[in-house]
C-alpha positions as CSV (number, residue, x, y, z in Angstrom):
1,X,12.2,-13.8,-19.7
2,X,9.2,-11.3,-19.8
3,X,9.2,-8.5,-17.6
4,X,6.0,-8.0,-15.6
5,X,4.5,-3.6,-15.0
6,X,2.0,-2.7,-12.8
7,X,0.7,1.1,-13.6
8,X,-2.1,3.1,-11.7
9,X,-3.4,6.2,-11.8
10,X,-6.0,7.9,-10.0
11,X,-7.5,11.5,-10.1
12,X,-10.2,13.4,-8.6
13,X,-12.0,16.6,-9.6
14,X,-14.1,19.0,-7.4
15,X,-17.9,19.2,-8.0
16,X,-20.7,21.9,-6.6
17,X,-21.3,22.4,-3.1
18,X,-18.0,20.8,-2.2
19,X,-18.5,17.0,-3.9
20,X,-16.0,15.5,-6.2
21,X,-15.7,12.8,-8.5
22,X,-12.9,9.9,-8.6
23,X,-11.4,7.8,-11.2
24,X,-8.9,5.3,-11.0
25,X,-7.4,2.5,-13.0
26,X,-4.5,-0.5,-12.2
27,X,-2.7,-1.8,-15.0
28,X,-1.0,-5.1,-14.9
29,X,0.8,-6.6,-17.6
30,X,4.1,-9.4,-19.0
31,X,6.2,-6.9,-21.2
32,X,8.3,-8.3,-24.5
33,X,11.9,-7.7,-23.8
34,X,11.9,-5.7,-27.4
35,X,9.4,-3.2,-25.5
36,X,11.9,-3.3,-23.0
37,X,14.5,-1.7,-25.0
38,X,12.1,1.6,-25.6
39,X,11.6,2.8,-22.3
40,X,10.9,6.1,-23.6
41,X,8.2,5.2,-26.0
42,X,6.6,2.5,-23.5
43,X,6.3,5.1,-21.0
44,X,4.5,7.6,-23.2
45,X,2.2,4.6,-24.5
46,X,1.5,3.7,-21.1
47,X,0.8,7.4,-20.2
48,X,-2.0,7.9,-23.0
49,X,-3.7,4.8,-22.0
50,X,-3.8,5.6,-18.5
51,X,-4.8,9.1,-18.9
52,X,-7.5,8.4,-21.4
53,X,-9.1,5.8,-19.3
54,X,-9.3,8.0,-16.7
55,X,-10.0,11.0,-18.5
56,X,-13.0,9.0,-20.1
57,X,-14.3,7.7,-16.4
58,X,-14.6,11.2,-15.4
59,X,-16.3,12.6,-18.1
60,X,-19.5,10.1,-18.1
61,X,-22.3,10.3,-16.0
62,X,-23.1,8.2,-13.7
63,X,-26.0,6.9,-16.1
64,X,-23.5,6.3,-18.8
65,X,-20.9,4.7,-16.2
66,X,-24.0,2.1,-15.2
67,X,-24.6,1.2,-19.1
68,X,-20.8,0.9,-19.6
69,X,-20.4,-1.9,-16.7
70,X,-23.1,-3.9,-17.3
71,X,-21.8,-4.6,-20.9
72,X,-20.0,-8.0,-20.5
């Protein structure tokens, strides 16, 4: 029987004259049971992923983040 993960992260970083700038994802996924049985190397997987989707929200701007969502 799969397993089902749900994962978020979210993160914020300050901007001039006291703005700031958030990004956040949500992850929800049916896991193998072989994945299962590597909870170290599933965790770390799952880390990068989140961390560079969020890492790669933060560093467009906002003209780049508009191109980006109207892609289908």
């Amino acid at each position: 029987m799969p397993m089902k993960l749900n994962v978020g992260l979210s993160r914020k970083v300050g901007e001039p004259n006291y703005g700031s700038r958030g990004a956040s994802m949500n992850l929800e996924l049916e896991l193998d049971n072989s994945l299962v049985e590597q909870p170290e190397r599933l965790r770390d997987r799952i880390r990068q992923l989140a961390k560079a989707s969020v890492d790669e929200e933060l560093h467009c701007t906002g003209q780049q983040l508009a191109a980006n969502n109207s892609v289908p």
